[in-house]
C-alpha positions as CSV (number, residue, x, y, z in Angstrom):
1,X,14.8,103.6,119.8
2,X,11.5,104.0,118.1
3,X,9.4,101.3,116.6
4,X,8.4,101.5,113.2
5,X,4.9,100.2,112.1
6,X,6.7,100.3,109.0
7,X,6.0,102.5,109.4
8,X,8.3,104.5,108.9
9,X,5.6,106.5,110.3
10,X,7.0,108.5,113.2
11,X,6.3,112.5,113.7
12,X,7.2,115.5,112.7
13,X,10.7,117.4,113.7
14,X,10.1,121.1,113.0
15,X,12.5,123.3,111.8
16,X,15.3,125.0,113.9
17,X,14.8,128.0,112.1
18,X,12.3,131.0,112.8
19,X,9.6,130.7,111.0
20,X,6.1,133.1,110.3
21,X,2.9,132.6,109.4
22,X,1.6,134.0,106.3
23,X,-1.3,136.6,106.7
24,X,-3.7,134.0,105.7
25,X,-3.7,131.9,109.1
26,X,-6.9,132.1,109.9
27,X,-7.7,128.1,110.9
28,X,-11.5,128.5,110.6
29,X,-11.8,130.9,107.2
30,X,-12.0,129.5,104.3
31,X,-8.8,130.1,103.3
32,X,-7.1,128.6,106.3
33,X,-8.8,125.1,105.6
34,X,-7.7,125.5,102.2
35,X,-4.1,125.2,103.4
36,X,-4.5,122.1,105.8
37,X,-2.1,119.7,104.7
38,X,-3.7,115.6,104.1
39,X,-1.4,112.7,105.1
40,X,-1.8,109.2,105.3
41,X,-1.4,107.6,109.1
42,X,-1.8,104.7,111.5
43,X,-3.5,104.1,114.5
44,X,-1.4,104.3,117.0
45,X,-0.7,101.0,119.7
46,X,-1.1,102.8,123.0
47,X,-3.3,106.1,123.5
48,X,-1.1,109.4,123.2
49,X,0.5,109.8,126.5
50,X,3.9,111.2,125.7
51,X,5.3,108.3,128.0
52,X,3.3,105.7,126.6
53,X,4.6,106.1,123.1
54,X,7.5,104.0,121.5
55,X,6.1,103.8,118.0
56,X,6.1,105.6,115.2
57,X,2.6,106.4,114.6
58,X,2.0,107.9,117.9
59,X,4.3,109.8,117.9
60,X,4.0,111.3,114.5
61,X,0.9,113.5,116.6
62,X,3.3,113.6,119.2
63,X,5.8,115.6,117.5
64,X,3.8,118.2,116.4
65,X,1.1,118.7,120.0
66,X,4.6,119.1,121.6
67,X,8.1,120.7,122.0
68,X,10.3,119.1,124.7
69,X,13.1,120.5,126.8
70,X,15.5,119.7,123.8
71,X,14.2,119.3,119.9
72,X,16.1,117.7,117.1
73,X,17.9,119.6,114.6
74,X,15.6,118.5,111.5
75,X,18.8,118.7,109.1
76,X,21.6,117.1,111.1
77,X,19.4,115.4,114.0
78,X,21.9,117.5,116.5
79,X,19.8,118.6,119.8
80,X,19.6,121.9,120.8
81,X,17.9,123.4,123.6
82,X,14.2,124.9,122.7
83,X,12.4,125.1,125.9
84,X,15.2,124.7,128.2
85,X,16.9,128.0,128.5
86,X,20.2,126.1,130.1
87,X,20.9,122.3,131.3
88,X,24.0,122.7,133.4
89,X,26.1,119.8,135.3
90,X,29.5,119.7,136.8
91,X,29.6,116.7,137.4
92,X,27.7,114.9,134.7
93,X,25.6,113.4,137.0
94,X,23.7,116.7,138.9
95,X,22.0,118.3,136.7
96,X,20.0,121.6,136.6
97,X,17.2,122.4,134.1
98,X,16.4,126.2,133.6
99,X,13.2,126.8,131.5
100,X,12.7,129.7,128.6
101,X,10.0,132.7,129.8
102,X,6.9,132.4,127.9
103,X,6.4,129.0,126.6
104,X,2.8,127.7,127.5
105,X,0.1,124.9,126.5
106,X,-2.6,125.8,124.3
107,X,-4.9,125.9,126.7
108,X,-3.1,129.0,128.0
109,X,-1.5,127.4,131.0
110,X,2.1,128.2,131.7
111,X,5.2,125.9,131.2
112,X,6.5,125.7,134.2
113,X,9.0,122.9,136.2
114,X,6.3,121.3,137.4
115,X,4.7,120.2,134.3
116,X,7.9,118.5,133.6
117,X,8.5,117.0,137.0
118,X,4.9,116.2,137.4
119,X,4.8,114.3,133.8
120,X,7.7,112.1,134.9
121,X,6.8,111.5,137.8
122,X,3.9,110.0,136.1
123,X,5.8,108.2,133.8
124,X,8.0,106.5,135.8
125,X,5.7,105.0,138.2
126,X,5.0,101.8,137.5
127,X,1.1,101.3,138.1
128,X,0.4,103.8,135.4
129,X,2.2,101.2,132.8
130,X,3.9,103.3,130.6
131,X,5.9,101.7,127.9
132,X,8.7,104.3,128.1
133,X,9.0,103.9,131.6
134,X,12.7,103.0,131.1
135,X,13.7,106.1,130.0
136,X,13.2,107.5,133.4
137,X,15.4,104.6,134.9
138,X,18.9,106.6,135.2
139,X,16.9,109.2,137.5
140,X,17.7,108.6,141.1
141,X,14.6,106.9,142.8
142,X,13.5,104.9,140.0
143,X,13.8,101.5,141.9
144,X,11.7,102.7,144.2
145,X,8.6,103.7,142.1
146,X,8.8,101.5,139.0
147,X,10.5,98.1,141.3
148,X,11.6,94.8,138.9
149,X,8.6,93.2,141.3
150,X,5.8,93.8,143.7
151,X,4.2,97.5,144.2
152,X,5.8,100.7,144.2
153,X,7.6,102.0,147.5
154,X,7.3,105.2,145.9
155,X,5.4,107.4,144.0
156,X,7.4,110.2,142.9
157,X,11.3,110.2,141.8
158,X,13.3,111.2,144.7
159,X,16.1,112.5,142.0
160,X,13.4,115.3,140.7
161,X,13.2,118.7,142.5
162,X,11.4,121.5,141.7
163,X,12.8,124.9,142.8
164,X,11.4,127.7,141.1
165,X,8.8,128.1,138.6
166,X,11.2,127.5,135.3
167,X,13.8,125.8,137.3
168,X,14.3,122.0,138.9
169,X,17.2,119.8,139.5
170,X,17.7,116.4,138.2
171,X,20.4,113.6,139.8
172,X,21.1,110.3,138.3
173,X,21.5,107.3,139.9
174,X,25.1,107.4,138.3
175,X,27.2,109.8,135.5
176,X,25.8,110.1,132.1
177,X,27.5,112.4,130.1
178,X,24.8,111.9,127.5
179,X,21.7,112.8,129.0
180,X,21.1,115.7,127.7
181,X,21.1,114.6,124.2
182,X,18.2,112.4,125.2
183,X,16.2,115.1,126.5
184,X,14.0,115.6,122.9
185,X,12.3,112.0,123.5
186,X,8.5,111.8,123.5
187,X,9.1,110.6,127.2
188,X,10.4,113.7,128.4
189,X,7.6,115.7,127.3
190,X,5.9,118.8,129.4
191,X,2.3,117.9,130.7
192,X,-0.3,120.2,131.6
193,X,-2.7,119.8,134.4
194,X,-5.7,118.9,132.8
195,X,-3.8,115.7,131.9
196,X,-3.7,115.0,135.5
197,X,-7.4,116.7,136.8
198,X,-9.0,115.0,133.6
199,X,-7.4,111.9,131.9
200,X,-10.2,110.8,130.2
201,X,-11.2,114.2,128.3
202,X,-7.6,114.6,127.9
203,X,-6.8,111.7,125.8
204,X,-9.8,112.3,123.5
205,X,-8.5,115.6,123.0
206,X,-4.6,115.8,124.1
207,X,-3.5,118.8,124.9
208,X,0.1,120.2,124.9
209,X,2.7,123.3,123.7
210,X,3.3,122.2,120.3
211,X,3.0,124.1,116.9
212,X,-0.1,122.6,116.4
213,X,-3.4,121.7,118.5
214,X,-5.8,119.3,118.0
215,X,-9.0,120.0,116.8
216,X,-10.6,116.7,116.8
217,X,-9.7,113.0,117.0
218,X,-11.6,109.9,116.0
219,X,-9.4,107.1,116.8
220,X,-9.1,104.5,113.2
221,X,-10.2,107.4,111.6
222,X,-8.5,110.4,111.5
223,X,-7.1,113.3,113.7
224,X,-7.4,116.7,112.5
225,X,-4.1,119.4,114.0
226,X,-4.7,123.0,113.3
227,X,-1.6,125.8,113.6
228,X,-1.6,126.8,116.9
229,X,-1.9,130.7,116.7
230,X,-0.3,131.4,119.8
231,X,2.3,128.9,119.8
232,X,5.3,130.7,121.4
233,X,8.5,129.0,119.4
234,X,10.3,130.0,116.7
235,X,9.1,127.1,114.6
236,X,6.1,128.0,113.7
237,X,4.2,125.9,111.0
238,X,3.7,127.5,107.4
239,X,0.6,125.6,106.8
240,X,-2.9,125.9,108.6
241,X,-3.0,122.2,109.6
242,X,-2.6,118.6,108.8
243,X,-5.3,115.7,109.0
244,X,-3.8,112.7,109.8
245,X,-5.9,110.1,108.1
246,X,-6.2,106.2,109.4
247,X,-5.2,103.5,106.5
248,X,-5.5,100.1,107.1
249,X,-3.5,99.5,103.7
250,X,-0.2,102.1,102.3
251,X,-0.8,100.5,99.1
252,X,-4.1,102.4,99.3
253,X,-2.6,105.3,100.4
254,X,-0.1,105.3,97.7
255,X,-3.2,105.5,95.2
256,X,-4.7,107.9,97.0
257,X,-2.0,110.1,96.5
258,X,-1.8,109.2,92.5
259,X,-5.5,110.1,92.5
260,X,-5.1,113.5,94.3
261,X,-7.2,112.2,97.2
262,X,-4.1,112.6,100.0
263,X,-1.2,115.2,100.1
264,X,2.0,113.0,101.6
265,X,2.2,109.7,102.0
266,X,5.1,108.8,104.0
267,X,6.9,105.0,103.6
268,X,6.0,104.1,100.1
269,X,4.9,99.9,100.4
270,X,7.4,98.3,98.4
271,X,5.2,97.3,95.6
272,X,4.6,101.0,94.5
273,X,9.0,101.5,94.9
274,X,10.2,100.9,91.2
275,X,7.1,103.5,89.7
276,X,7.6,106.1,92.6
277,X,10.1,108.0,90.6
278,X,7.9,107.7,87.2
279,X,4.6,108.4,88.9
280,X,6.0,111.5,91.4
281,X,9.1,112.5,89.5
282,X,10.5,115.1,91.7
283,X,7.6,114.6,94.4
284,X,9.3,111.2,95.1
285,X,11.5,111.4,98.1
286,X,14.5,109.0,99.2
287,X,17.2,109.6,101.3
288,X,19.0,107.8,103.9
289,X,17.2,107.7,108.0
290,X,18.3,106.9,111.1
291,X,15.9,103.2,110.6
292,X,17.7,99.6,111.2
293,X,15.0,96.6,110.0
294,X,16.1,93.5,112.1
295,X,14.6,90.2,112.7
296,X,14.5,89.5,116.7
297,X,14.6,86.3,118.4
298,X,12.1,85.5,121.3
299,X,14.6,85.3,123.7
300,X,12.2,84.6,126.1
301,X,11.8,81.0,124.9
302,X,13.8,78.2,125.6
303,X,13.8,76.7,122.1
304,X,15.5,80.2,120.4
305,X,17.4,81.4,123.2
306,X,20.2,81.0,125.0
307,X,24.2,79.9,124.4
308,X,23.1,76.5,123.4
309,X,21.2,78.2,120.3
310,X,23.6,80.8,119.2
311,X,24.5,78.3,115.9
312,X,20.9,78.9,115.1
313,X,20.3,82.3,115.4
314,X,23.4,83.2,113.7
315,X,22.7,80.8,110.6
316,X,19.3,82.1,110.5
317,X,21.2,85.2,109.5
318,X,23.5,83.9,107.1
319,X,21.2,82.7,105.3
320,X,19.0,85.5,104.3
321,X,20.5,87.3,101.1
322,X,20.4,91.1,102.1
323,X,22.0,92.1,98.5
324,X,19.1,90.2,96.5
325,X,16.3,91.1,98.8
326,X,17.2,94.9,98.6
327,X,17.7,95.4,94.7
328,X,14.6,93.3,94.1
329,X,12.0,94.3,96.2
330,X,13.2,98.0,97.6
331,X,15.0,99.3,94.7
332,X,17.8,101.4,96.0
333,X,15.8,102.2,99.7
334,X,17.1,99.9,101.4
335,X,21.4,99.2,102.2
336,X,22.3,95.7,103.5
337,X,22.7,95.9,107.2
338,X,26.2,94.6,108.6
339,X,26.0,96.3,112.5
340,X,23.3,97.2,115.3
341,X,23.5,101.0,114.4
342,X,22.9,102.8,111.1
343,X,25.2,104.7,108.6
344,X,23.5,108.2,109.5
345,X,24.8,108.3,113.0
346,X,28.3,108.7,111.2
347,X,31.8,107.0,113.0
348,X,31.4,110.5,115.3
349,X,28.2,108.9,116.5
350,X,29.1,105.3,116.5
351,X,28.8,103.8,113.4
352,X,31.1,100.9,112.6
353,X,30.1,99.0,109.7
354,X,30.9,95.4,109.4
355,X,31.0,94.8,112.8
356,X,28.4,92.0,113.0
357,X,31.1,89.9,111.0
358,X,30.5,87.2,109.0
359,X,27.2,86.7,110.3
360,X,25.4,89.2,108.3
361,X,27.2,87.7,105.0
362,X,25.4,85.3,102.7
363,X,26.8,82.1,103.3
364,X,24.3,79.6,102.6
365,X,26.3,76.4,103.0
366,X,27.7,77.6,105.9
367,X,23.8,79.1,107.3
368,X,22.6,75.4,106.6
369,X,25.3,74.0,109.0
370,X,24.9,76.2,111.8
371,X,21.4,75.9,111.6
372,X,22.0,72.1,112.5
373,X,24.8,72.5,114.7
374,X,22.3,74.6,116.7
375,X,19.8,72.4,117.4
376,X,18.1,73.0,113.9
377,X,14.6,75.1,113.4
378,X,12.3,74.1,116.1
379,X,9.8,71.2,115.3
380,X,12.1,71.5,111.5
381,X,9.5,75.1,110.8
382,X,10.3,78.9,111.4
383,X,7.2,81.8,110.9
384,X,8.6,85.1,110.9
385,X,5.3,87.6,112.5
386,X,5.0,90.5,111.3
387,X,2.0,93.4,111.1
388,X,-0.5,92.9,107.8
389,X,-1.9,96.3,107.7
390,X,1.6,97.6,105.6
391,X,1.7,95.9,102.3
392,X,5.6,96.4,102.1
393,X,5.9,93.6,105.1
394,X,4.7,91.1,103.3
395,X,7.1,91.3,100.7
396,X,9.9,91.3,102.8
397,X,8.8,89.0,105.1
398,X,8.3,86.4,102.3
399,X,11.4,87.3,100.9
400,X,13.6,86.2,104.1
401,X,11.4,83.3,104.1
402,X,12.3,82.5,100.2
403,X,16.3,82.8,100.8
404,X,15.9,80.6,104.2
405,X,14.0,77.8,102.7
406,X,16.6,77.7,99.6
407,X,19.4,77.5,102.1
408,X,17.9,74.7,103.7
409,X,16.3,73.2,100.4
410,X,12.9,73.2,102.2
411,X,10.1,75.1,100.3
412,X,7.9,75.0,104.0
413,X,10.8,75.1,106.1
414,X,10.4,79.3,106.8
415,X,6.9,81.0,106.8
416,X,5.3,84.7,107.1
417,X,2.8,85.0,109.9
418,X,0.5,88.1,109.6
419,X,-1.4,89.6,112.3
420,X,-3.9,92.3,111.1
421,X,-3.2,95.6,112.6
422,X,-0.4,97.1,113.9
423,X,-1.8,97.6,117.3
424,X,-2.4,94.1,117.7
425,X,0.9,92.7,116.5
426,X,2.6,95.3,119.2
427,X,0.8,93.9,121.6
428,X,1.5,90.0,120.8
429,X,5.4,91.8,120.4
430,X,4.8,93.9,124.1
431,X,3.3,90.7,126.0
432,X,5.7,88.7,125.2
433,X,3.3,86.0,123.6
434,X,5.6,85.4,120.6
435,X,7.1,82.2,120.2
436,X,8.9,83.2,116.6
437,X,11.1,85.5,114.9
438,X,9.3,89.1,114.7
439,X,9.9,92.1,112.3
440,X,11.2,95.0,114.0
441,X,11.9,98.2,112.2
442,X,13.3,101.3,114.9
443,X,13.8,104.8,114.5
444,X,16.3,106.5,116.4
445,X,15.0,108.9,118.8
446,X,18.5,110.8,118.9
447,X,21.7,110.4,116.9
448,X,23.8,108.7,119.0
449,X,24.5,104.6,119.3
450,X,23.1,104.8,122.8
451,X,19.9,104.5,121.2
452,X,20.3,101.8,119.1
453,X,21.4,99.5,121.9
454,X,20.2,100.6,125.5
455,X,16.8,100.8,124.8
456,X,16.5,97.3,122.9
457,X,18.8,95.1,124.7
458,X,19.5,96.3,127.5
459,X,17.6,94.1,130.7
460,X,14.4,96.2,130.9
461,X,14.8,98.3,128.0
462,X,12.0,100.4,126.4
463,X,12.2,98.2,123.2
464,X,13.4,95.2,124.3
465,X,11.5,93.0,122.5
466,X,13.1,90.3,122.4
467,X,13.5,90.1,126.0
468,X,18.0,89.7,125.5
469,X,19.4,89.3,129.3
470,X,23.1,89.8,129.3
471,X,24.6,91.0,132.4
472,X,28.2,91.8,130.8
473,X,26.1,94.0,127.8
474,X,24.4,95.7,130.8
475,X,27.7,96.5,132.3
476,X,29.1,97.8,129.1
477,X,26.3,100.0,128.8
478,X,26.8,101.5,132.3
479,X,30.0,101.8,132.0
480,X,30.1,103.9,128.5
481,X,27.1,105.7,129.7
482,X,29.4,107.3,132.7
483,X,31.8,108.0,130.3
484,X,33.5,111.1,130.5
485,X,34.2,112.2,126.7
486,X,31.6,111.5,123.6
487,X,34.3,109.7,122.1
488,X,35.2,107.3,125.4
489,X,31.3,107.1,125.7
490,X,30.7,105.9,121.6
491,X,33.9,102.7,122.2
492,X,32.2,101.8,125.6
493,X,29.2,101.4,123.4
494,X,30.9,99.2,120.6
495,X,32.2,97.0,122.8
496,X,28.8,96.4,124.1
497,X,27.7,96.2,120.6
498,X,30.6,93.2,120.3
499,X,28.3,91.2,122.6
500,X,25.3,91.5,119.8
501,X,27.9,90.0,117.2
502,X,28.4,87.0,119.2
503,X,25.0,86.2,121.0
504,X,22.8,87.5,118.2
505,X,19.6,88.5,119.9
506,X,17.8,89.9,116.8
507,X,19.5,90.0,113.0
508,X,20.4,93.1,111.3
509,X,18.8,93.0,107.9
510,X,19.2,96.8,106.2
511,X,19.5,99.9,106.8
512,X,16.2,102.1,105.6
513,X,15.5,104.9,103.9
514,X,12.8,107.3,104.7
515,X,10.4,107.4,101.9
516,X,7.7,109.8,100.7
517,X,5.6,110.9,97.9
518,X,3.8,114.0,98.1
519,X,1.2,116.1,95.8
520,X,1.6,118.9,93.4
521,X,-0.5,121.3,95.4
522,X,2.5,121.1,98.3
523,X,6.3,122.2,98.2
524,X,9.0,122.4,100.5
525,X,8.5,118.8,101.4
526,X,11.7,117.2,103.4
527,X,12.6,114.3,105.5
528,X,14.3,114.7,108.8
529,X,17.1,112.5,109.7
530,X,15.1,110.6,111.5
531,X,13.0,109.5,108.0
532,X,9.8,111.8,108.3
533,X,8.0,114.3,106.8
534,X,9.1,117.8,108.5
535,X,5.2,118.8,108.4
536,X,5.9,122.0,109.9
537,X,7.9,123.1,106.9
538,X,5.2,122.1,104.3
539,X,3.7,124.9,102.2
540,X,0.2,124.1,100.4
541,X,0.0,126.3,96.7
């Protein structure tokens, strides 16, 4: 699951749907500049190695330098096969991976098996220290390169096999009937060589098999992508380009976009929410995303974690008022959370509302008692961390903070803790140096409730932030992953999810919208499930 720097700021799905240039492509006329599209953007935490990215700014580039074996269906987030010709199994736990003829990088190179073995191989191996490393885990071998301690025994994955140029095998260290929906994660991107030959020129000018190519990049400032002439895919952008430009501020952003001085501007801050419909009219868009805000627990320190503080987390929960907090501040784009999931995965894809119980009610008589019975805030104060450098966060955060201290009739009893940049904040988040409650906003990286809970609380997990250890959840998560139906697969996963309800790791605050205003010089301007702008679709005049 993808973190947000509330973002919502992750990348762009293309369309399933075969798209053609219009005769005026031309990237370095004139006219081709004139229909690059401008959007507001972040700097990312991590430099853009496909494997290295599990937040939303990243991989906003991400999205559009790449296409994967698998790509997201930008209306119904379903995955379909794009440069995988056929992934077969019949077992669900041997896999082989046939590639399409033709696809290449821009640099001309061709997509071969290789480039996917190759890039995760590299991502796997654990002195290359790629946050997404966990993806990779279920491939057979990954003990050996990526071990819990001490140096690798291994440097490539002894599950991956390459046997023909657009054809390698893949085996799991058990079944996962699922896999394949996975396989449209940034992780699992193709890599060319150069990557390899060249890291250093690469990552100032990433290279990859995308609709787009980048033309230049200026990390804090902006990265320019151009359409991609010979892209080989049948989602092939309609504009000539999109700069992604660095704010330190969406407020700004926001009037930016009023002023004509930026095209999209994707998660509108919270204090811009009630005039987005007035200002934008039908340029204002809301619908729901595949995004769950939640406050997480340092489980990693003894005076938040563990049975003995269970009271506490969950009366930390009870006592924020959802309802309030969402009609006041986010003005119908936000829905109170009551599970670990979100309502666009549907029941099909695991969606059971209400099943954090009472615990996401608010109860603040019976918050106030828990909180006691639990040992009571730590030295009688609670900050709540979360990244400056989005306006909306602030809000929020004080919010929370406003409905806590009323519970326990303490004005300084709950506090927001800013840390400038959303670089910096993931890293305080990634080290582990918290020693408070954190914002955490995710994105789902596919529509399934796999997502929502491997990656976070699983022991190891990509996004496992707070650092949750439960070896019963870890079994429950192995055990639905080798399920042999989708359906059996989605209740192993809610009874994992059962576990949440009672130990309360992080809690679920409300389900987001994705949110974007856009200019008048633009149209056919969408959100994917996934609660971004589908830049590829854009048209400028």
């Amino acid at each position: 699951m993808r973190t947000l720097a509330h973002r919502t700021g992750v990348g762009a799905v293309g369309s399933v749907l075969a798209l053609v240039l219009t005769a005026c492509g031309g990237t370095d006329s004139p006219s081709g500049e004139a229909r690059i599209v401008s959007a507001s953007w972040g700097d990312p935490q991590k430099p853009l190695e496909p494997a290295n990215t599990y937040e939303t700014r990243g991989g906003a580039a991400l999205d559009m330098i790449f296409r994967g074996l698998k790509k997201y269906d930008p209306g119904t987030g379903s995955a379909h096969n794009w440069v995988a010709d056929s992934i077969t199994t019949t077992d669900q736990r041997n896999y082989t991976i046939r590639l399409k003829k033709g696809w290449t990088f821009s640099n001309g190179e061709p997509v071969t098996a290789h480039s996917f073995v190759d890039a995760w191989n590299y991502g796997a191996l654990g002195t290359n220290e790629q946050v997404g490393a966990s993806f990779f885990a279920y491939i057979e071998g990954y003990d050996k390169v990526h071990p819990a301690t001490g140096a690798p025994l291994a440097r490539t994955l002894s599950g991956l096999t390459v046997k023909d140029e657009r054809t390698f095998t893949v085996r799991l260290s058990q079944k996962f009937s699922l896999w394949p929906d996975t396989l449209g994660s940034w992780a699992y991107f193709p890599l060319p060589r150069v990557f390899f030959t060249d890291h250093a020129t690469w990552l100032r000018k990433p290279i990859g098999n995308g609709p787009y190519r980048v033309a230049s990049y200026t990390r804090g400032e902006l990265m320019r992508l151009r359409t991609w002439k010979g892209y080989p895919g049948p989602d092939r952008a309609r504009n000539g380009g999109v700069d992604l430009r660095v704010y330190t501020d969406t407020h700004t952003a926001y009037t930016d976009l009023l002023a004509g001085n930026v095209d999209v501007v994707h998660d509108i801050p919270a204090v811009d929410l009630e005039n987005a419909g007035p200002d934008l009219g039908r340029r204002f868009v809301n619908q729901p995303a595949g995004v769950l805000v939640t406050l997480g627990f340092p489980m990693y320190d003894p005076r938040w974690a563990g049975p003995d503080h269970a009271d506490l987390r969950r009366g930390v929960s009870m006592a924020v008022d959802r309802a309030a907090i969402t009609q006041r501040i986010f003005h119908g784009t936000r829905v109170s959370a009551t599970d670990w999931t979100t309502p666009v995965l549907g029941t099909g894809g695991g969606h059971r509302p209400g099943l954090c119980g009472t615990a996401c009610s608010y109860r603040p008589a019976e918050a106030a008692r828990l909180i006691a019975a639990g040992g009571g805030l730590p030295d009688g104060r609670m900050r709540i961390v979360y990244n400056a450098d989005v306006s909306t966060n602030r809000e929020w955060v004080d919010a929370v903070c406003n409905s806590v201290n009323n519970t326990l009739d303490d004005s300084h009893a709950c506090v927001g803790e800013p840390v400038p940049t959303f670089a910096q904040f993931r890293d305080r988040v990634t080290n582990r140096s918290l020693s408070q409650p954190f914002s955490y906003a995710g994105q789902m990286d596919y529509p399934l409730i796999q997502d929502f809970l491997q990656p976070n609380y699983r022991t190891g997990g990509a996004a496992n932030d707070t650092g949750f250890h439960e070896p019963r959840f870890d079994a429950l998560v192995d055990r639905a992953n080798a399920a042999g139906t989708r359906g059996a697969a989605v209740s192993g996963f809610q009874e994992a999810e059962r576990i949440l309800a009672q130990q309360m790791p992080s809690v679920p605050l409300w389900y987001q919208n994705g949110t974007a205003g856009y200019s008048s010089r633009l149209s056919d301007v969408s959100l994917t499930p996934f609660g971004v702008p589908d830049y590829g679709r854009i048209r400028v005049g």
